[in-house]
C-alpha positions as CSV (number, residue, x, y, z in Angstrom):
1,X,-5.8,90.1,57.6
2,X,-4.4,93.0,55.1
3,X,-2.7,91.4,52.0
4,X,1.5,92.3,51.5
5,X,1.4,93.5,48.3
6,X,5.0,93.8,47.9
7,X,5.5,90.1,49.0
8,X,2.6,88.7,47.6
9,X,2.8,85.7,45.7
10,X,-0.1,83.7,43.8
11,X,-0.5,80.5,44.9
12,X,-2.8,77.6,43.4
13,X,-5.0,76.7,46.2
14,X,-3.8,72.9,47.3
15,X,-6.2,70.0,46.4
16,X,-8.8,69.1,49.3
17,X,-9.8,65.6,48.5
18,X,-13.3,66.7,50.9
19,X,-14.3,69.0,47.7
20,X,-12.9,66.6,44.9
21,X,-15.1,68.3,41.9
22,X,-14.8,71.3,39.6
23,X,-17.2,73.4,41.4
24,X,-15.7,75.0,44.7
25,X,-18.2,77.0,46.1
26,X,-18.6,74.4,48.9
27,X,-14.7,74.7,49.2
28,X,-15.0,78.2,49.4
29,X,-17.9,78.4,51.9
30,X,-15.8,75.7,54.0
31,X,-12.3,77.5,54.2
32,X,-14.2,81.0,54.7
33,X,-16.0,79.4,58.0
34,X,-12.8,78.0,59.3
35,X,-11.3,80.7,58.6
36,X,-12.8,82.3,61.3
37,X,-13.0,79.8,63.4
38,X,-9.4,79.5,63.1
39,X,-8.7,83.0,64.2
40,X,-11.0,83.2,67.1
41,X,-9.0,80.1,69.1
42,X,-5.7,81.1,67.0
43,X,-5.4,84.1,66.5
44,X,-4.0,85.5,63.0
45,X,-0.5,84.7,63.3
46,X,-1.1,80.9,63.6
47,X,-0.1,79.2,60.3
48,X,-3.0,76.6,59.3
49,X,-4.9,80.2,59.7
50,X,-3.0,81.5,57.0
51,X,-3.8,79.1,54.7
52,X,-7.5,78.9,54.8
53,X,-7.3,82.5,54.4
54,X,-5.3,82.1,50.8
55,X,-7.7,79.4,50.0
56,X,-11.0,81.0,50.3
57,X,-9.6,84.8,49.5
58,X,-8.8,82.5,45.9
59,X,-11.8,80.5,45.5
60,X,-15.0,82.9,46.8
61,X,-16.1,85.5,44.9
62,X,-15.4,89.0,46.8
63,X,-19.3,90.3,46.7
64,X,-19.6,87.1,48.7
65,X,-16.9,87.9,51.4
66,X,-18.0,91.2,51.4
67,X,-21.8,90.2,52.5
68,X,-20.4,87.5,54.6
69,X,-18.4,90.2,56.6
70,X,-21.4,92.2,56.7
71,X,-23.9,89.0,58.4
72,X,-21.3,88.3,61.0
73,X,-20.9,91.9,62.1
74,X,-24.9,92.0,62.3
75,X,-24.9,88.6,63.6
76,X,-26.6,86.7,61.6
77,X,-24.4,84.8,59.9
78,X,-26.1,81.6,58.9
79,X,-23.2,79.4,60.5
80,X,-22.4,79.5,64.4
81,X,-18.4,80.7,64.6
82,X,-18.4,80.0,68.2
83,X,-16.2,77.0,69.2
């Protein structure tokens, strides 16, 4: 999903009482994963999709997207993303 950069607008990512404490790498992990998981049932265009997307593209770290990307396209990505 490319990122509108003339109608982009920075948003605080919304409180997730499942990852109440200051570190969010959990959080990030979480969103990233159903993120995916999202899409493949989804598709991209689907709303809640949208919003996991802002939320991990926010909290992770993009070395760790990138590397992430780079598992799942070798498949091995730790996670199964099949539903």
């Amino acid at each position: 999903m490319a990122i509108d950069s003339e109608n982009f607008k920075f948003d605080t990512v919304q409180f997730d009482p499942r990852f109440p404490y200051q570190n969010q790498t959990k959080h990030c992990a979480q969103s990233y994963v159903d993120y995916h998981k999202c899409v493949s049932v989804k598709g991209e265009e689907f709303e809640p999709c949208k919003i996991f997307f802002k939320t991990f593209t926010s909290l992770c770290p993009v070395d760790w997207v990138e590397r992430w990307d780079d598992q799942r396209a070798a498949g091995k990505f730790p996670v199964n993303m099949d539903v």
